[in-house]
VODRENDO-776545 format. One record per residue: residue in three letters; residue number from 1; x, y, z of N, C-alpha, C in turn. Coordinates in nm, 3 decimals, always signed. Example, Ala and Ser with C-alpha at 12.3 -4.5 7.8 and 13.67 -1.06 7.14 Angstrom:
ALA; 1; +1.319; -0.569; +0.780; +1.230; -0.450; +0.780; +1.320; -0.330; +0.780
SER; 2; +1.285; -0.225; +0.708; +1.367; -0.106; +0.714; +1.290; +0.003; +0.787
***
This chain:
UNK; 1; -1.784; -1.562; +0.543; -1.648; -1.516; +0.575; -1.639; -1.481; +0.723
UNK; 2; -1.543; -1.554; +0.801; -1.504; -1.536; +0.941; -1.418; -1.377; +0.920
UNK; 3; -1.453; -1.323; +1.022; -1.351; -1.165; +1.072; -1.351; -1.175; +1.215
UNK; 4; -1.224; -1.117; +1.278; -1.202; -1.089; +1.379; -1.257; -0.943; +1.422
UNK; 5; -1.353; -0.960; +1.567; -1.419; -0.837; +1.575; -1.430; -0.768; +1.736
UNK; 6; -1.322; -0.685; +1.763; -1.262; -0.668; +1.932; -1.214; -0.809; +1.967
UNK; 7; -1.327; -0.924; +2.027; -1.237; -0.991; +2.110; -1.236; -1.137; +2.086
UNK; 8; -1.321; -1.157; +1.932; -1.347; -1.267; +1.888; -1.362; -1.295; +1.710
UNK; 9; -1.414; -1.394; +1.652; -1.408; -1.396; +1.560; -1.600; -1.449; +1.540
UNK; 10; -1.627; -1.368; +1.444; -1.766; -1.306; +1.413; -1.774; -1.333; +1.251
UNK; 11; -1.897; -1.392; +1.236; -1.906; -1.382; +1.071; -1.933; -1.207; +1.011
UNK; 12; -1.883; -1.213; +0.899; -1.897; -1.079; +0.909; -1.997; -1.014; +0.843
UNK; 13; -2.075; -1.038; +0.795; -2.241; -1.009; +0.751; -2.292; -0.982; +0.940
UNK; 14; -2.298; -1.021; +1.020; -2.364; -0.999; +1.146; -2.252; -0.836; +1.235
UNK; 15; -2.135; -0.836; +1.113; -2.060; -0.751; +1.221; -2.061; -0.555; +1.100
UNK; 16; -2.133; -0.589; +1.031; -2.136; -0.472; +0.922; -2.022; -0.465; +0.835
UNK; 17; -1.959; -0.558; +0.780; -1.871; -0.539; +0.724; -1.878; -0.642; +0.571
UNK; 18; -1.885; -0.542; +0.472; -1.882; -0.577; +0.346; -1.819; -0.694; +0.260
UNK; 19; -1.883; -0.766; +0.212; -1.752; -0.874; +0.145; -1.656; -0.835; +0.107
UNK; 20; -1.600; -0.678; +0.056; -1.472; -0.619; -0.021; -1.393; -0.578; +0.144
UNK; 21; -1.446; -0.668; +0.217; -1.358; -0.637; +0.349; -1.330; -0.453; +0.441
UNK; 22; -1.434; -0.335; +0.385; -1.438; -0.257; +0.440; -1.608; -0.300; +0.569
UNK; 23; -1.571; -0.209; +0.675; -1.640; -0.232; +0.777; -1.741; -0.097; +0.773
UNK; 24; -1.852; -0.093; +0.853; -1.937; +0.055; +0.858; -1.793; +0.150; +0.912
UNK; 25; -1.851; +0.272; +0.919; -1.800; +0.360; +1.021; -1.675; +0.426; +0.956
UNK; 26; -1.601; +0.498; +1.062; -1.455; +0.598; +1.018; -1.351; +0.507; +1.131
UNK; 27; -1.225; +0.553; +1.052; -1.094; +0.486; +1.179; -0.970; +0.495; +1.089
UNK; 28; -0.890; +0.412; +1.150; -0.722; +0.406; +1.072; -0.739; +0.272; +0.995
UNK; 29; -0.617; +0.251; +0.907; -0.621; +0.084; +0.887; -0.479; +0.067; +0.834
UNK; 30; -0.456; -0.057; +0.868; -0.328; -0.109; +0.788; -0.359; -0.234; +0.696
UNK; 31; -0.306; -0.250; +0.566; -0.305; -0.359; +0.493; -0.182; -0.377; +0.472
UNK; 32; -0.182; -0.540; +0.483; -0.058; -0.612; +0.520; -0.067; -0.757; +0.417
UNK; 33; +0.037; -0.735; +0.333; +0.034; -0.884; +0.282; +0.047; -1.029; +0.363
UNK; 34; +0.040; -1.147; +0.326; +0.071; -1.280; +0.445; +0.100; -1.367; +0.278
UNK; 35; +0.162; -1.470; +0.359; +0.213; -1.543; +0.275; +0.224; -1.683; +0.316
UNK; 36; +0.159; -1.763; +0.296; +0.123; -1.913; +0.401; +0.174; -1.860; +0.520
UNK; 37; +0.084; -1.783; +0.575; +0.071; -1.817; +0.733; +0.156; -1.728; +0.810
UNK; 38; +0.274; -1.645; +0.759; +0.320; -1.546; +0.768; +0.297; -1.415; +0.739
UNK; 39; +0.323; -1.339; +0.798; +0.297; -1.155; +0.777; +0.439; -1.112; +0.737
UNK; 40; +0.410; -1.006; +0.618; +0.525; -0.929; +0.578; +0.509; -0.800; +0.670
UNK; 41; +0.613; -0.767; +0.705; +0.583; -0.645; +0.816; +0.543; -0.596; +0.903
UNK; 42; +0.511; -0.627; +0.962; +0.375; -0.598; +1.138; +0.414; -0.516; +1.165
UNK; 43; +0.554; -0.514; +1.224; +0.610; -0.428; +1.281; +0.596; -0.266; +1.295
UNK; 44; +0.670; -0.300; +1.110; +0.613; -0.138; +1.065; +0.513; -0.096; +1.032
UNK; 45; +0.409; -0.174; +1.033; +0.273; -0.135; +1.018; +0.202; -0.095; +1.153
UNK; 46; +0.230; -0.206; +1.216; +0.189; -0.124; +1.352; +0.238; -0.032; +1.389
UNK; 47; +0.360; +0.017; +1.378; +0.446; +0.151; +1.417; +0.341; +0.266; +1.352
UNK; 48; +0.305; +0.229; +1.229; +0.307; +0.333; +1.154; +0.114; +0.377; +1.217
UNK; 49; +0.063; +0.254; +1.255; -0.051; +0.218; +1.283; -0.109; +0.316; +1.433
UNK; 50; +0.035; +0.322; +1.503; +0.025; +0.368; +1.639; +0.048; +0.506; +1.636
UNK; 51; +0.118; +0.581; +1.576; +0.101; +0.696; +1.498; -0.008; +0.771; +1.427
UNK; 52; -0.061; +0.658; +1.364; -0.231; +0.705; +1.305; -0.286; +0.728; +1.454
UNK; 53; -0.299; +0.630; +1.546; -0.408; +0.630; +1.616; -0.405; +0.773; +1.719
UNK; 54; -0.238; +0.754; +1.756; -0.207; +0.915; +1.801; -0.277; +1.004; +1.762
UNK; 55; -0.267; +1.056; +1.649; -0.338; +1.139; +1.536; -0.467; +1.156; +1.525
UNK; 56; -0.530; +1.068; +1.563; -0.693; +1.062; +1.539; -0.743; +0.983; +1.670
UNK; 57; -0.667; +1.024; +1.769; -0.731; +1.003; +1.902; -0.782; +0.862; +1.933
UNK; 58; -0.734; +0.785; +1.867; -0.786; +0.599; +1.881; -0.705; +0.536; +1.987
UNK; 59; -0.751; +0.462; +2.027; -0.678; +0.385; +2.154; -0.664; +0.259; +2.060
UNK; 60; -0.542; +0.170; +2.042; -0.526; +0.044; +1.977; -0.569; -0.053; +2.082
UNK; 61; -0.589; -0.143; +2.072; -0.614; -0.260; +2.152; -0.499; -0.303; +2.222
UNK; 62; -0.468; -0.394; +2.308; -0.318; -0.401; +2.364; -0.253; -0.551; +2.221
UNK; 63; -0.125; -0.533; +2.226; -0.007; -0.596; +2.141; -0.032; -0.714; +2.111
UNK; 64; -0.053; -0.739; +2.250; -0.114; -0.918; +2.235; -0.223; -0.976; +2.190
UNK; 65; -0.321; -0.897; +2.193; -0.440; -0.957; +2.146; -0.451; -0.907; +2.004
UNK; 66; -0.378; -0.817; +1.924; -0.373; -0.811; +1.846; -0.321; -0.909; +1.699
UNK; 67; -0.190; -0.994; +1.809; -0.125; -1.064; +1.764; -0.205; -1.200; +1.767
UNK; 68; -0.304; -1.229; +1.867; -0.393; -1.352; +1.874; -0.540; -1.349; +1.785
UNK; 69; -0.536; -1.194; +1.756; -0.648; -1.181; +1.644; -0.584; -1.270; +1.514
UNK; 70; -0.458; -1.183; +1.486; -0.406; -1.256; +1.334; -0.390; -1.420; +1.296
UNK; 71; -0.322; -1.436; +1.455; -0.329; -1.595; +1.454; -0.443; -1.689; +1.443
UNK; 72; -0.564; -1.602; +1.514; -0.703; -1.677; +1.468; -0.711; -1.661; +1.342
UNK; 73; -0.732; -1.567; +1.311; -0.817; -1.571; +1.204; -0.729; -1.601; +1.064
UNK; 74; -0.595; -1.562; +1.084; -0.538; -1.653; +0.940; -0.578; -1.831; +0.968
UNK; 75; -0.553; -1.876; +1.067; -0.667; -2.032; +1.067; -0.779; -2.030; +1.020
UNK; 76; -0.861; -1.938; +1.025; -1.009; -1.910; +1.009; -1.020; -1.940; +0.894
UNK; 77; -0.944; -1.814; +0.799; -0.977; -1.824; +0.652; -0.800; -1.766; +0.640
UNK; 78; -0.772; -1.936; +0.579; -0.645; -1.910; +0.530; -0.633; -1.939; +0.365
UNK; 79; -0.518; -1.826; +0.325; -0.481; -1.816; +0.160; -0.333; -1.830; +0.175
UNK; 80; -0.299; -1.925; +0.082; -0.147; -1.887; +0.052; -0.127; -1.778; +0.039
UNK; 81; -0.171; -1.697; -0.033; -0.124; -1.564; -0.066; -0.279; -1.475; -0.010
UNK; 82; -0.228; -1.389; +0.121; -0.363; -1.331; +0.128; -0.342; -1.143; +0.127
UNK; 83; -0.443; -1.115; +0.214; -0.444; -0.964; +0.187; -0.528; -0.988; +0.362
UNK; 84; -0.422; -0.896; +0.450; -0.463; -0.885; +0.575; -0.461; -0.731; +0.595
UNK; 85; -0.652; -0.654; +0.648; -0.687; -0.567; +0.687; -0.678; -0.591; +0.835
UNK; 86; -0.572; -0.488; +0.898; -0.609; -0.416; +1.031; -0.696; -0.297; +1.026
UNK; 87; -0.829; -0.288; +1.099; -0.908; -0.160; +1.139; -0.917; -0.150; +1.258
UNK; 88; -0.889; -0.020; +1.327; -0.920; +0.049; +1.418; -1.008; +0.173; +1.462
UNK; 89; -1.109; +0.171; +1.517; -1.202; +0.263; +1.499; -1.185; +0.316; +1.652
UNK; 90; -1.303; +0.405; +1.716; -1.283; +0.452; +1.858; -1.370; +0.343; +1.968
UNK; 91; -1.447; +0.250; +1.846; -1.502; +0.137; +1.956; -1.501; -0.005; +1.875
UNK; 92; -1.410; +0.008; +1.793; -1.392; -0.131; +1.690; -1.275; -0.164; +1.694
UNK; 93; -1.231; -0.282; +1.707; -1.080; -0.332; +1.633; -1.165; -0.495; +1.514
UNK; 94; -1.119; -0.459; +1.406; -1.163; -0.519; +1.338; -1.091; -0.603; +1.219
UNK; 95; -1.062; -0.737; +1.174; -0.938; -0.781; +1.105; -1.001; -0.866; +1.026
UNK; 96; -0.928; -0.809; +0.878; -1.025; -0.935; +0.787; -0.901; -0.995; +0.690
UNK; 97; -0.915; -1.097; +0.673; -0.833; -1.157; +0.608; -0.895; -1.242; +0.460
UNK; 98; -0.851; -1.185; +0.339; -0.931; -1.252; +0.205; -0.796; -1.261; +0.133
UNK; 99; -0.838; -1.354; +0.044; -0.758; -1.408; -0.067; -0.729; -1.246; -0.159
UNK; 100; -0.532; -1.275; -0.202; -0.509; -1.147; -0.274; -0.393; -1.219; -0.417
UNK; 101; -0.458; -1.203; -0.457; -0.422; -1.221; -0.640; -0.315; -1.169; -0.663
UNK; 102; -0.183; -1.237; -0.682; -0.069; -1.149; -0.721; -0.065; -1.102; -0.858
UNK; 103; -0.026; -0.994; -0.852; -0.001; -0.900; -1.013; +0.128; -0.922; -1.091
UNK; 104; +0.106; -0.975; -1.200; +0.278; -1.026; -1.240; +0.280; -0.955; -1.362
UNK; 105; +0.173; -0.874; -1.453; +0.153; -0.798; -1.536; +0.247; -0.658; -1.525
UNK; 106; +0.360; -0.591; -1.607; +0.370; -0.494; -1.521; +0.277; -0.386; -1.584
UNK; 107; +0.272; -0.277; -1.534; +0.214; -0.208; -1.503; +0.191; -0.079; -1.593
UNK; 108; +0.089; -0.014; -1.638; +0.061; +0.077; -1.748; +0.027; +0.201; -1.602
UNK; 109; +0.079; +0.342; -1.654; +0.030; +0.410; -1.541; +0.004; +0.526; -1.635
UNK; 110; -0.052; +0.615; -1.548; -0.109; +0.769; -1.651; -0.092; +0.859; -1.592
UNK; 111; -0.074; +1.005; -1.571; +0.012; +1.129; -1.497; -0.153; +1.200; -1.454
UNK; 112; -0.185; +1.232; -1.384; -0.326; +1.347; -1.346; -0.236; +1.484; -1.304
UNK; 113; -0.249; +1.543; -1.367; -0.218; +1.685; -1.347; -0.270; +1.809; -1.266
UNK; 114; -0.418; +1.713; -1.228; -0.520; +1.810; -1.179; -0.527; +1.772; -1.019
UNK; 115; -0.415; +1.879; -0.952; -0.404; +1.812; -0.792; -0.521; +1.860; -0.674
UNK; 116; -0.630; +1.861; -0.748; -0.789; +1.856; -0.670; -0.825; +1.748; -0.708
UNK; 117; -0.796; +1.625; -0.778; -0.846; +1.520; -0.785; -0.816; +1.446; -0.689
UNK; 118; -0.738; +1.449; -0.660; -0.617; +1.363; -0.514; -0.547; +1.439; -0.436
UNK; 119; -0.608; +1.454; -0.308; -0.507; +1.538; -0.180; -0.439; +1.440; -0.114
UNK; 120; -0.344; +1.501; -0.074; -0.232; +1.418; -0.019; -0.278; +1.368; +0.118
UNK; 121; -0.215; +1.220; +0.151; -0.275; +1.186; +0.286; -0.149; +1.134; +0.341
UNK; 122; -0.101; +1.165; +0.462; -0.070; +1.143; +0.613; -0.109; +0.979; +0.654
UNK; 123; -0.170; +0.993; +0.717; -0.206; +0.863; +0.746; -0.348; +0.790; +0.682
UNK; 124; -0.326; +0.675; +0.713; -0.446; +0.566; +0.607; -0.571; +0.554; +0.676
UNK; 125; -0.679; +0.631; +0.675; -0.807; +0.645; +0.680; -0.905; +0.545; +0.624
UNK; 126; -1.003; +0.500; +0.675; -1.149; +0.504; +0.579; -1.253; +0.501; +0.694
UNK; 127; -1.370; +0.561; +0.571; -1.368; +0.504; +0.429; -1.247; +0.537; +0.344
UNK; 128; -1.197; +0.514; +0.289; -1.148; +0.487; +0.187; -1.189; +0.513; +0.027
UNK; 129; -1.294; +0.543; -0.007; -1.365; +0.502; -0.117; -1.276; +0.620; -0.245
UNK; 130; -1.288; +0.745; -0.178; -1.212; +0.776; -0.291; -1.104; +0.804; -0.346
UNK; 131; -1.049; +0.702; -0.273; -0.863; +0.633; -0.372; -0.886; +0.553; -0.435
UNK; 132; -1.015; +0.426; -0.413; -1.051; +0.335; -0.451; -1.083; +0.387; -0.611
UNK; 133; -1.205; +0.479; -0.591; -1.264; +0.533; -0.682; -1.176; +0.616; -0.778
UNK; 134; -1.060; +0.655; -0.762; -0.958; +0.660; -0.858; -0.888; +0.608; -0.931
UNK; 135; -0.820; +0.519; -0.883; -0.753; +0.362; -0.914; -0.862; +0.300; -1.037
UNK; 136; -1.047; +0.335; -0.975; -1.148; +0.218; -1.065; -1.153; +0.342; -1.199
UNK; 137; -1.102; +0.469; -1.165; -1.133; +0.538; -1.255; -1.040; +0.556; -1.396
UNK; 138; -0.894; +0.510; -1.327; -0.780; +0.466; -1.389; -0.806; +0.380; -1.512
UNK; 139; -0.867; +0.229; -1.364; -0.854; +0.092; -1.468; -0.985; +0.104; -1.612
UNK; 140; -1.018; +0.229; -1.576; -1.142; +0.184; -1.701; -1.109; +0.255; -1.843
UNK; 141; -0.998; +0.324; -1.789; -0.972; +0.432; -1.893; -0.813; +0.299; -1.979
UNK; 142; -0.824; +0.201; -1.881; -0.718; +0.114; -1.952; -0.614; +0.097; -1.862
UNK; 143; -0.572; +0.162; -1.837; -0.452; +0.224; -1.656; -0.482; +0.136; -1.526
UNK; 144; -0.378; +0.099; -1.482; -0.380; -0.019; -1.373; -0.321; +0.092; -1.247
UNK; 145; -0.253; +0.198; -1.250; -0.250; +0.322; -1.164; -0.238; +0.444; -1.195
UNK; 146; -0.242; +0.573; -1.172; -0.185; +0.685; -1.171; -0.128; +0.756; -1.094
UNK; 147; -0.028; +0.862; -1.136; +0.033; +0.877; -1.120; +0.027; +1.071; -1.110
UNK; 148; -0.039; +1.086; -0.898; -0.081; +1.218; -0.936; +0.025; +1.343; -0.885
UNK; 149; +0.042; +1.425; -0.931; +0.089; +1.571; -0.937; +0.022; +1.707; -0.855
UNK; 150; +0.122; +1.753; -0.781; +0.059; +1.860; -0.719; +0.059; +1.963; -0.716
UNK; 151; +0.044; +2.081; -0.683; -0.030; +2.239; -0.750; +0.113; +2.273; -0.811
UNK; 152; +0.232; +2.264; -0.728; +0.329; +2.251; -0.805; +0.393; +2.164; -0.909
UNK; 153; +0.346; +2.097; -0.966; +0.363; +2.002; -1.059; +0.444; +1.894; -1.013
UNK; 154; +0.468; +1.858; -0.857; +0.531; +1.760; -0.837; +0.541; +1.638; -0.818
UNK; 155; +0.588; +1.536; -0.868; +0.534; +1.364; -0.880; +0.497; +1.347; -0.702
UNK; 156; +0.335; +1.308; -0.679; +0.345; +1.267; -0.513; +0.353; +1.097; -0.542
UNK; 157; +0.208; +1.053; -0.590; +0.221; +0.854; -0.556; +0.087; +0.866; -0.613
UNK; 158; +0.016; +0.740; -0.630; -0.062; +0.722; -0.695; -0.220; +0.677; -0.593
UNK; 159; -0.297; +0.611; -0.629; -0.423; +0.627; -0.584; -0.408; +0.516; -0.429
UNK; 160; -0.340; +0.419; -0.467; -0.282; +0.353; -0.364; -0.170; +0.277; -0.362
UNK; 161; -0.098; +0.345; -0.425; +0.037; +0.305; -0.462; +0.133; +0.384; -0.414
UNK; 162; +0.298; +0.395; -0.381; +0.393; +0.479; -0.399; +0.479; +0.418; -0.530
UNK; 163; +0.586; +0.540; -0.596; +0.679; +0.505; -0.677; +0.804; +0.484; -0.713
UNK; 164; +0.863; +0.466; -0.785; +1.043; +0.424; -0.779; +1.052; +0.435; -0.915
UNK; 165; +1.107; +0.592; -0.951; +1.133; +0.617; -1.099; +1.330; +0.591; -1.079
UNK; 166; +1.380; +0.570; -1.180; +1.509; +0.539; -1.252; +1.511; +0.741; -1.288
UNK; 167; +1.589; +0.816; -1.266; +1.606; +0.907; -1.391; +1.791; +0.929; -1.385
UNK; 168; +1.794; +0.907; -1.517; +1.979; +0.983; -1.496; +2.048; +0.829; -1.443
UNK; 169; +2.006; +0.760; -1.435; +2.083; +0.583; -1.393; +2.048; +0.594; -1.247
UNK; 170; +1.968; +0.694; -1.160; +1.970; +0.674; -1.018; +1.823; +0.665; -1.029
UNK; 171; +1.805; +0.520; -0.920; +1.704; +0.544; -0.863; +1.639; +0.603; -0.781
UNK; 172; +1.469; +0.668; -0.790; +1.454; +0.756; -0.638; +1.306; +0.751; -0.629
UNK; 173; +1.283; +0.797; -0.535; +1.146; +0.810; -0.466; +1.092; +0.958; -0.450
UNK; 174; +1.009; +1.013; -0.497; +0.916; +1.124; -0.400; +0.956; +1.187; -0.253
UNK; 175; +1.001; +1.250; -0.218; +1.008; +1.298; -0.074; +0.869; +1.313; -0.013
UNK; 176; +0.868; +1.311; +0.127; +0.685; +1.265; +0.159; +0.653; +1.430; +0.162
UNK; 177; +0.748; +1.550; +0.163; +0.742; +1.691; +0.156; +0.660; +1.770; +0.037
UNK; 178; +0.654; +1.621; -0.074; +0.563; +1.650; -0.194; +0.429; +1.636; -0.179
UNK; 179; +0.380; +1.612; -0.055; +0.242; +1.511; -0.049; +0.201; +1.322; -0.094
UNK; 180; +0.319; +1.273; -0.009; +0.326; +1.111; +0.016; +0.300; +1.081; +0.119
UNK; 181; +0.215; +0.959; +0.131; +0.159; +0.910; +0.234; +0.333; +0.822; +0.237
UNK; 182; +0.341; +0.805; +0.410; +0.515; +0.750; +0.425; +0.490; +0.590; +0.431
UNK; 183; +0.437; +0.531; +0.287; +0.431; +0.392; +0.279; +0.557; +0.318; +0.351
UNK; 184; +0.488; +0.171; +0.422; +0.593; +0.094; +0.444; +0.696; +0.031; +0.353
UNK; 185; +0.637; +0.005; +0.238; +0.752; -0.054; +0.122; +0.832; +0.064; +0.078
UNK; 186; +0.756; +0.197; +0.051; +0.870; +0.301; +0.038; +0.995; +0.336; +0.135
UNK; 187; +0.949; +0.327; +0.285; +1.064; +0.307; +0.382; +1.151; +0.182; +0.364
UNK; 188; +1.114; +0.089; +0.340; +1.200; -0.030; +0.306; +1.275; -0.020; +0.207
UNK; 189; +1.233; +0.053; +0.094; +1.324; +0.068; -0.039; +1.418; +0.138; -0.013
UNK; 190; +1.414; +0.263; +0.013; +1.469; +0.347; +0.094; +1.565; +0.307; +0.172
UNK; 191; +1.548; +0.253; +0.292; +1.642; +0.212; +0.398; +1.750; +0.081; +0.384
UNK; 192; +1.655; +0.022; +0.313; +1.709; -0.119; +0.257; +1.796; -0.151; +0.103
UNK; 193; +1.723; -0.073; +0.051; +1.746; -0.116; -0.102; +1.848; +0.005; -0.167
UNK; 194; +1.866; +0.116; -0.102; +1.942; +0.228; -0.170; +1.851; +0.334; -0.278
UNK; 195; +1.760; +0.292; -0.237; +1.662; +0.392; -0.324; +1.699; +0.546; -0.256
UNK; 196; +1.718; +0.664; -0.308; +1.740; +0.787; -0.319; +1.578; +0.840; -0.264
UNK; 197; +1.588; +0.957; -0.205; +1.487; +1.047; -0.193; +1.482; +1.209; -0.254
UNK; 198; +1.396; +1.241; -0.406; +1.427; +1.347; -0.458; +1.326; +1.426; -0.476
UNK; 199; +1.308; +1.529; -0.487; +1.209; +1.605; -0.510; +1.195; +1.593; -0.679
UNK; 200; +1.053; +1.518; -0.733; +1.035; +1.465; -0.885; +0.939; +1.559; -0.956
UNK; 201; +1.040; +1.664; -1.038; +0.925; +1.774; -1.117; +0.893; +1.724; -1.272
UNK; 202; +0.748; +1.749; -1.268; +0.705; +1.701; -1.425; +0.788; +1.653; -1.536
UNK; 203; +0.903; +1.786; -1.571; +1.003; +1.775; -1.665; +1.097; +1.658; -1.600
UNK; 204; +1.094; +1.645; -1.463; +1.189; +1.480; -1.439; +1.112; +1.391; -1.458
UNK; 205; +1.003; +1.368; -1.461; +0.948; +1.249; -1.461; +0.942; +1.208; -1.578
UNK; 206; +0.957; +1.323; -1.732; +0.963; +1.325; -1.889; +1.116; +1.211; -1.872
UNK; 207; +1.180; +1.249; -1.798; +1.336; +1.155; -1.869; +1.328; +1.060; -1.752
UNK; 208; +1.265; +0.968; -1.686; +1.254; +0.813; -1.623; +1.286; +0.736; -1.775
UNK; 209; +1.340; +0.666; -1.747; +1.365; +0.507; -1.837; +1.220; +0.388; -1.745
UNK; 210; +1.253; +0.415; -1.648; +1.199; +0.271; -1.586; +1.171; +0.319; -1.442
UNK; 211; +1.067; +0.212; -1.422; +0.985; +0.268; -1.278; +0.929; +0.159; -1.244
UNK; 212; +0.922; +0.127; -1.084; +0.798; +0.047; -1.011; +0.657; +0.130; -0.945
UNK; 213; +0.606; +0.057; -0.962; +0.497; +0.034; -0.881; +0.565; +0.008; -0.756
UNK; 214; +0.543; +0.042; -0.595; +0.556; +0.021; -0.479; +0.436; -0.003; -0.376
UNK; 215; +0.373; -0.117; -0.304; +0.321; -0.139; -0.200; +0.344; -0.218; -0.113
UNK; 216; +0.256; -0.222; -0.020; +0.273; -0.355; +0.096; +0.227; -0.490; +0.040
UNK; 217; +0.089; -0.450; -0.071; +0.079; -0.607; -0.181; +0.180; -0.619; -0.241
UNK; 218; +0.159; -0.516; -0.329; +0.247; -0.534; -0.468; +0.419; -0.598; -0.453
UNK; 219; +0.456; -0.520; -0.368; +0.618; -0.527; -0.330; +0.703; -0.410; -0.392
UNK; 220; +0.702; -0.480; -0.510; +0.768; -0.406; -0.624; +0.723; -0.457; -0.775
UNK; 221; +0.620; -0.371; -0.835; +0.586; -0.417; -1.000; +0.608; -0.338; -1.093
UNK; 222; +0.686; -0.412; -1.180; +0.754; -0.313; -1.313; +0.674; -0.218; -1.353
UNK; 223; +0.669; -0.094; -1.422; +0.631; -0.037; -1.489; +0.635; -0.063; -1.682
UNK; 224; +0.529; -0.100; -1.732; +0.555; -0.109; -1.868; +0.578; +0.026; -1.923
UNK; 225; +0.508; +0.139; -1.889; +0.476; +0.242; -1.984; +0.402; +0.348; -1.867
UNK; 226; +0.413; +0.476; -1.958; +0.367; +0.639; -1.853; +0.337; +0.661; -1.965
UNK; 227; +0.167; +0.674; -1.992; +0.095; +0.757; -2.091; +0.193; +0.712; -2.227
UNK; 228; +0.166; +0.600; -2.235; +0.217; +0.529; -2.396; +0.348; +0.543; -2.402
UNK; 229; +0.480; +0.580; -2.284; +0.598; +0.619; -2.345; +0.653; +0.475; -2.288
UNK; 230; +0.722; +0.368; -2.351; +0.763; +0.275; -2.287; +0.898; +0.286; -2.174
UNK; 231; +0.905; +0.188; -2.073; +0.959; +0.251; -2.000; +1.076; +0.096; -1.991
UNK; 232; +1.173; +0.105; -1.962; +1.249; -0.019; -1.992; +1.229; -0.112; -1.843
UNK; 233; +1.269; -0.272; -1.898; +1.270; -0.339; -1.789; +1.388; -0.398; -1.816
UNK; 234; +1.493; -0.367; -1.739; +1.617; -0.451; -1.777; +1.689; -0.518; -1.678
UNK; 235; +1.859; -0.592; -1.695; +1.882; -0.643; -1.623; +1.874; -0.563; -1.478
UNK; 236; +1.931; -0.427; -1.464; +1.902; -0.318; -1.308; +1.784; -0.343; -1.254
UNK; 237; +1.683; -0.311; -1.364; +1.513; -0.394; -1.335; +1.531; -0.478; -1.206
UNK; 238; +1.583; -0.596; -1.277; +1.533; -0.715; -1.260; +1.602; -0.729; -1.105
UNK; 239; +1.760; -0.655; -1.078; +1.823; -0.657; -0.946; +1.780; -0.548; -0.883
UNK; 240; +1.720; -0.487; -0.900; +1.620; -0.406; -0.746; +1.520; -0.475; -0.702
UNK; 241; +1.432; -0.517; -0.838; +1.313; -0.589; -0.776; +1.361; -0.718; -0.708
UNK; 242; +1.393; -0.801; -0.752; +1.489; -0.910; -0.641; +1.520; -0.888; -0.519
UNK; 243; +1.651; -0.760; -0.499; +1.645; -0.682; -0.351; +1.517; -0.632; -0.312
UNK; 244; +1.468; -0.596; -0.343; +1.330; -0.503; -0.277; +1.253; -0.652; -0.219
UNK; 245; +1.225; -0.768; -0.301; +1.153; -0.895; -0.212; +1.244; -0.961; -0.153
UNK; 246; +1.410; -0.945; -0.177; +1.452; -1.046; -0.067; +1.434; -0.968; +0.062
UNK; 247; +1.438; -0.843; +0.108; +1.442; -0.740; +0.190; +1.341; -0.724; +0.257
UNK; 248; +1.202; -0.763; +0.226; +1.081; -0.728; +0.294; +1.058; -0.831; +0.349
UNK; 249; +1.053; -0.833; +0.454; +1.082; -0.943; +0.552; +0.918; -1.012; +0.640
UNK; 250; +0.924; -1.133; +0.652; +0.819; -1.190; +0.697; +0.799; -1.285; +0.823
UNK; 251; +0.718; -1.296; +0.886; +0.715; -1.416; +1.016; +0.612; -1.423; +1.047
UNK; 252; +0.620; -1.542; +1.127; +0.477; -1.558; +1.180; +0.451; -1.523; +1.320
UNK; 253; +0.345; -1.505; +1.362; +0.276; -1.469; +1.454; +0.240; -1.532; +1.556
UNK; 254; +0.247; -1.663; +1.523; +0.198; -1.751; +1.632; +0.286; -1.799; +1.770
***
């Protein structure tokens, strides 16, 4: 597997970086869907990217070479449908690009109540491992995400997910005041789509009908069910999720 590594493209066994596309070391990162050869979002990822680095004292690389990393290396190793890591460390810029499996299943999720299992994060760090390690702790119990709660019992987002519950016929989102990381697809839903911003307490999350899944992969994926209660997918369903992918917008780089 080719990766882009500062100022070139490096196999990545010689550059420390794992086949699951994490690299040694600490830094920021953005993951970014692509879609033959196009990027969904840069923009706001880098915005959101340049903000991390603020935050944790990183210098980004300059605009352009950032933009000639992506262009290499989606040639390098190109997927119709991929999964593009930006990393930034204090002496790394590092970009991996692997094949990403779309999810058309919707989605079983489960409530954690216990808000020492998951602290709320600000900006996107790694390692990474233990959101990962939540999510794997989810899928074994049967659960494809969860869905965690904080000292106040309030809905934040899930292990690497944000959400979009239905309650009362309105749709809404988490305020990031609950402990939400300020995902890019949640700003898009939001800004774009008419999604609401509410503060979501336990007893609201009891009366949702219907809910997505929200990411920069995902887009938008139905919710089947919250801890066995089925959750509807209907025609409203079917016209948000529609808006939410005609809305997330893509281009290329080159």
């Amino acid at each position: 597997m080719q990766i882009w590594l500062n100022d070139g493209l490096v196999a990545a066994a010689s550059a420390g970086v794992a086949l699951d596309g994490w690299p040694d070391g600490e830094g920021i990162f953005e993951t970014i869907k692509t879609e033959n050869g196009e990027i969904f979002e840069l923009g706001r990822h880098m915005r959101r990217a340049i903000d991390a680095a603020a935050q944790k004292n990183i210098k980004l690389p300059d605009e352009d070479l950032i933009r000639v990393a992506i262009s290499k290396l989606l040639a390098a190793e190109p997927h119709t449908v991929g999964r593009l890591r930006l990393l930034f460390s204090s002496d790394r810029f590092v970009a991996v690009h692997q094949l990403y499996e779309e999810i058309t299943t919707p989605a079983k999720l489960t409530v954690i109540t216990d808000p020492s299992e998951v602290a709320g994060i600000s900006i996107k760090t790694f390692p990474y491992q233990h959101r990962l390690s939540l999510l794997a702790k989810a899928q074994a119990l049967g659960f494809d995400e969860i869905i965690c709660l904080n000292s106040d019992l309030e809905v934040t987002e899930g292990a690497v997910s944000n959400f979009i519950f239905r309650i009362g016929g309105t749709w809404v989102t988490p305020p990031l005041s609950s402990g939400v990381l300020p995902g890019v697809q949640r700003g898009i839903v939001i800004e774009r789509c008419g999604v609401g911003v509410q503060l979501i307490s336990k007893a609201d999350l009891v009366r949702a009908d219907a809910a997505f899944v929200i990411s920069s992969l995902k887009l938008a994926l139905s919710v089947a069910e919250i801890d066995g209660v089925a959750m509807k997918i209907d025609e409203d369903c079917a016209a948000l999720e529609a808006n939410i992918r005609a809305k997330t917008l893509k281009h290329s780089v080159g």
